[in-house]
GUVOVO-451811 format. One line per 2 residues: number of its first residue (from 0); their letters; for each residue x, y, z of N, C-alpha, C, CB. Coordinates in Angstrom, 3 decimals. Glycine has a CB too. Example, Ala and Ser with C-alpha at 12.3 -4.5 7.8 and 13.67 -1.06 7.14 Angstrom:
0 = as = 13.190,-5.690,7.800,12.300,-4.500,7.800,13.200,-3.300,7.800,11.308,-4.473,9.046 ~ 12.850,-2.250,7.080,13.670,-1.060,7.140,12.900,0.030,7.870,14.084,-0.598,5.725
// end
This chain:
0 = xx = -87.909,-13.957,40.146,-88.474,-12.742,39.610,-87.407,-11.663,39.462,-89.606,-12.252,40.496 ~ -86.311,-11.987,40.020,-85.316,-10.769,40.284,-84.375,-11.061,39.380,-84.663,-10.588,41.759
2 = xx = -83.922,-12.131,38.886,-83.109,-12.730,37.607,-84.308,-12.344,36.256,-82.759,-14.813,37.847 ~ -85.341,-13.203,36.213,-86.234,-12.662,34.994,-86.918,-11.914,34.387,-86.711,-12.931,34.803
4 = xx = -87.313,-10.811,35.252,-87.945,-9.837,35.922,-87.047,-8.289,35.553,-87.977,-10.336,37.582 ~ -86.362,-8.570,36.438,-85.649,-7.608,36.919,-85.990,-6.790,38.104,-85.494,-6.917,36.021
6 = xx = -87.012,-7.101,38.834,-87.451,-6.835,39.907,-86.754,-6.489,40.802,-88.000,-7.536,40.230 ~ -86.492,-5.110,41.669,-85.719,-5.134,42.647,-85.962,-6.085,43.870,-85.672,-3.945,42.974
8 = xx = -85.161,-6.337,45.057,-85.621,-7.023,45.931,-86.991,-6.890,46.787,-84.732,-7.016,46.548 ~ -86.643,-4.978,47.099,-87.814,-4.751,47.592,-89.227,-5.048,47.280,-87.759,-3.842,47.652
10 = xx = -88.718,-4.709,45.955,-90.915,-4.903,45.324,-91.205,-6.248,45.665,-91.474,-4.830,43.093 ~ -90.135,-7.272,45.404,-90.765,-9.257,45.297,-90.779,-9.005,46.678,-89.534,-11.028,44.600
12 = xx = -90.505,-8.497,48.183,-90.409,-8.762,49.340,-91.698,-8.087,49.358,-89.201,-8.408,50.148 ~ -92.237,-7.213,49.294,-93.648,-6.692,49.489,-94.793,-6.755,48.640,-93.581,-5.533,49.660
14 = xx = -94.557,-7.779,47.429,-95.328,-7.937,46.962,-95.829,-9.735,47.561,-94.950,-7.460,45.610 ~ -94.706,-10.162,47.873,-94.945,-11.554,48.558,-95.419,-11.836,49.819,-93.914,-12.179,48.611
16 = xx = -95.064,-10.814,50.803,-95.743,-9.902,51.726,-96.932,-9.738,51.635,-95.351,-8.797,51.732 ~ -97.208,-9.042,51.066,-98.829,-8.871,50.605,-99.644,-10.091,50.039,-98.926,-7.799,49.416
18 = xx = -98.618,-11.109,49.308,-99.706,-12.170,49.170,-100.088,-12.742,50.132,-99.476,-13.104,48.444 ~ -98.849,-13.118,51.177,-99.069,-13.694,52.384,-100.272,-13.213,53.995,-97.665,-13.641,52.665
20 = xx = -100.446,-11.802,53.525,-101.491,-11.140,54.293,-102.933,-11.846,54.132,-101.559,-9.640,53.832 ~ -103.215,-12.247,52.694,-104.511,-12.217,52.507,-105.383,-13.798,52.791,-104.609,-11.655,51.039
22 = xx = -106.562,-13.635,53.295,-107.292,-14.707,53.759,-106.924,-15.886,52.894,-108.766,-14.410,53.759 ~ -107.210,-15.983,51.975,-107.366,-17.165,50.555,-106.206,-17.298,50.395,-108.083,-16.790,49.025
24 = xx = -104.983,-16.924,50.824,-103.569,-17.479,50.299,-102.935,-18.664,51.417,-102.383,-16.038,50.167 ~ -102.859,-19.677,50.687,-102.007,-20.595,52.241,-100.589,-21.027,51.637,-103.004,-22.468,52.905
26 = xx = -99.800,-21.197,52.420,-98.403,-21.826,52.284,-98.157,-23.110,53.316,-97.263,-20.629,52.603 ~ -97.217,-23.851,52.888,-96.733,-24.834,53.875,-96.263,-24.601,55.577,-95.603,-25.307,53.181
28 = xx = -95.884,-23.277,55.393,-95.239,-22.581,57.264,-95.466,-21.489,56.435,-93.222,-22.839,58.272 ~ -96.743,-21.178,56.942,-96.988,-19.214,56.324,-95.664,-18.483,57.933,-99.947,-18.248,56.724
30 = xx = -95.034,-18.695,58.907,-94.013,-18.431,59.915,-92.787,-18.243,59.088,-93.860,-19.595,61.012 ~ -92.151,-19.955,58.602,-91.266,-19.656,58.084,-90.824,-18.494,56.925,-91.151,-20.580,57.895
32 = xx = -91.998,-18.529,56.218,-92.121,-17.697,54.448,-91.660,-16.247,55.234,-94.315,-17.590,53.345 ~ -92.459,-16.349,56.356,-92.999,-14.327,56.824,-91.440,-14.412,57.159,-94.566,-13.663,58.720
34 = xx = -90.428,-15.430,58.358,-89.384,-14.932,58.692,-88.184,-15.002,57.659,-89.154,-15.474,59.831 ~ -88.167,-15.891,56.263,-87.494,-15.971,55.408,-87.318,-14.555,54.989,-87.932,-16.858,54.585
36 = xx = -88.413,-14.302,54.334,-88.794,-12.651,54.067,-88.192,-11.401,54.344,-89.798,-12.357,54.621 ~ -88.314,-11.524,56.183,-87.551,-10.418,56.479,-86.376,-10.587,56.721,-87.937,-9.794,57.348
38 = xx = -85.605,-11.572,56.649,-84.333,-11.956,56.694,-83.626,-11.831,55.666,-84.219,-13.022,57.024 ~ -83.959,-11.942,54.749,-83.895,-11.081,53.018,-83.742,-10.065,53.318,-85.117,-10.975,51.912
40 = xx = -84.942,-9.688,53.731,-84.955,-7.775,53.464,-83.567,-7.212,54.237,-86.662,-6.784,54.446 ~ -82.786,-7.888,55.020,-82.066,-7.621,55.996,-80.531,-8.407,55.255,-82.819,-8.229,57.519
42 = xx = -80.511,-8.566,54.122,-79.838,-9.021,53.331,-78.919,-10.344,53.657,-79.256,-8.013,52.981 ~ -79.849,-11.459,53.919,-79.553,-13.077,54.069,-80.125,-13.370,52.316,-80.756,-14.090,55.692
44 = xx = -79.807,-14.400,52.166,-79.883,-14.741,50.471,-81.460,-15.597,51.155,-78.091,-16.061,49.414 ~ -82.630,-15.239,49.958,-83.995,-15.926,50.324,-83.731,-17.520,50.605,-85.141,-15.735,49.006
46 = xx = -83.035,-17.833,49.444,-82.934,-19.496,49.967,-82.259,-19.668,50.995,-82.297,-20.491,49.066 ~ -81.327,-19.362,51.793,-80.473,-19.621,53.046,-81.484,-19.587,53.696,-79.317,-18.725,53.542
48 = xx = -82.638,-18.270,53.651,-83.590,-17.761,54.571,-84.368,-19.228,54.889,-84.590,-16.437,53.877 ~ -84.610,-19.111,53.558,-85.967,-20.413,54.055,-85.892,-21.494,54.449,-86.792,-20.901,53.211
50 = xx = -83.994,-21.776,54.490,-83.801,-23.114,54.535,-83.708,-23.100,56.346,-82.330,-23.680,53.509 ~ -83.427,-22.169,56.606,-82.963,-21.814,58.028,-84.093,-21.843,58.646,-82.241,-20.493,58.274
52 = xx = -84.959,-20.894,58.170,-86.612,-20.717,59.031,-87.030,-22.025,58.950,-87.974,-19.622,58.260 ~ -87.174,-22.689,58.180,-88.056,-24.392,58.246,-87.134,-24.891,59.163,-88.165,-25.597,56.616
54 = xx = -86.431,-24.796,59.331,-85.507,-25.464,60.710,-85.312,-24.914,61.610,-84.296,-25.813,60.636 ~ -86.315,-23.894,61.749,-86.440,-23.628,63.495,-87.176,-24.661,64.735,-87.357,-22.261,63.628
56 = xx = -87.408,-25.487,64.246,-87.966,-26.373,65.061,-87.256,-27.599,65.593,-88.973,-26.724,64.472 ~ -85.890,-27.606,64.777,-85.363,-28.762,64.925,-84.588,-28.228,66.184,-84.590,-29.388,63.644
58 = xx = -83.119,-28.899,66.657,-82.247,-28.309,67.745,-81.119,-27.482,66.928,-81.557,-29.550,68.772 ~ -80.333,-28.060,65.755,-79.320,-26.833,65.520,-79.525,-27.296,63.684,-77.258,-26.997,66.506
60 = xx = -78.662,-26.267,62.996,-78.936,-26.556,62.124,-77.876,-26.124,61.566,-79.978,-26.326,61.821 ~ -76.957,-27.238,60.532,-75.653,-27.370,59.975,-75.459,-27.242,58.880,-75.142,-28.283,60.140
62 = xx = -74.019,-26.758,58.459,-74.236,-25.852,56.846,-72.361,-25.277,56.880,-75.930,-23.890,56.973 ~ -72.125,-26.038,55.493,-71.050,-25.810,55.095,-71.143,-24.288,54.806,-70.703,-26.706,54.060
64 = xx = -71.817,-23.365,54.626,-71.389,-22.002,54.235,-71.276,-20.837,55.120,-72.175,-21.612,53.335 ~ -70.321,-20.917,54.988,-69.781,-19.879,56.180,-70.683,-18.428,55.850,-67.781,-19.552,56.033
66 = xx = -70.448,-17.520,54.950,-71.643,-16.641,54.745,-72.790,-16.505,55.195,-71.948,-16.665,53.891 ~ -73.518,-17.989,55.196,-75.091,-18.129,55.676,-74.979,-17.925,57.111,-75.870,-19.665,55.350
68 = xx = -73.988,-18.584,58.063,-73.881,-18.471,59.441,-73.406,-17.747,59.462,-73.497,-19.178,60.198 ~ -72.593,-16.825,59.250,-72.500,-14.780,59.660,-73.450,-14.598,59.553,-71.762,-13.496,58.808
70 = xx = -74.038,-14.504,58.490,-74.973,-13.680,58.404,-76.438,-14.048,59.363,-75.154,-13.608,56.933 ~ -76.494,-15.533,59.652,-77.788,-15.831,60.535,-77.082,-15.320,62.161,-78.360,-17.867,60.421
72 = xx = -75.522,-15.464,62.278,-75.775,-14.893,63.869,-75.435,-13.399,63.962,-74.748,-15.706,65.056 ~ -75.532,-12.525,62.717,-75.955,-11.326,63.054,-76.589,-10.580,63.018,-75.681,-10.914,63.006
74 = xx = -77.405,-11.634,62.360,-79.277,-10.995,62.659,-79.545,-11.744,63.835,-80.763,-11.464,61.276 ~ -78.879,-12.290,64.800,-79.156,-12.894,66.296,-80.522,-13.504,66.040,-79.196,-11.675,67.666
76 = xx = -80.064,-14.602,65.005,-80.991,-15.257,64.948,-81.150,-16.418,65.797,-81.069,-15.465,63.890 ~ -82.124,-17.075,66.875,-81.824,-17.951,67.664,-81.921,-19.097,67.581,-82.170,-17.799,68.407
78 = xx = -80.933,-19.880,67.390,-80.595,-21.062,66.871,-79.197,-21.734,67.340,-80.633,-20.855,65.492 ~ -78.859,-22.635,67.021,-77.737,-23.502,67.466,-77.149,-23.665,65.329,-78.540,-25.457,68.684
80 = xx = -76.075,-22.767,65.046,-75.595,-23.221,64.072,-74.328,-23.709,64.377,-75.648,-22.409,63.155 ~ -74.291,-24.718,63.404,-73.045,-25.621,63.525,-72.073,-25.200,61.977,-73.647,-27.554,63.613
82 = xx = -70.895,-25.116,61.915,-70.339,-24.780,60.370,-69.411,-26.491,60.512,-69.014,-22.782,60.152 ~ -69.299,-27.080,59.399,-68.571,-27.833,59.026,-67.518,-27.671,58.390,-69.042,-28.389,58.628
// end
């Protein structure tokens, strides 16, 4: 929406936000979506976000991009990242 759109970040973060509030909306990990979200808003790239949040369940989670792991351990995010 932010490439086609032109949507700033904020509006797609609170407008997705808001979808996610409402009774009748379901997602696959409505957890992960909510912590992808604010991890965005906190300026992690959405896809790093989501790829990271769906793998909070595992034990660590590994990733050639150095960027994504700054940026996940300084939002002290708690996790075991590994960089390759």
């Amino acid at each position: 929406m932010r490439f086609s759109y032109r949507f700033p970040s904020e509006r797609i973060i609170y407008a997705l936000t808001g979808l996610l509030k409402l009774n009748n909306v379901n997602t696959e990990n409505k957890t992960a979506v909510i912590n992808a979200l604010e991890w965005h808003k906190n300026g992690m790239d959405f896809a790093d976000a989501l790829h990271l949040a769906c793998s909070l369940h595992t034990d660590k989670f590994v990733s050639f991009d150095k960027k994504l792991i700054k940026k996940a351990l300084g939002l002290n995010i708690d996790m075991i990242l590994i960089r390759l």
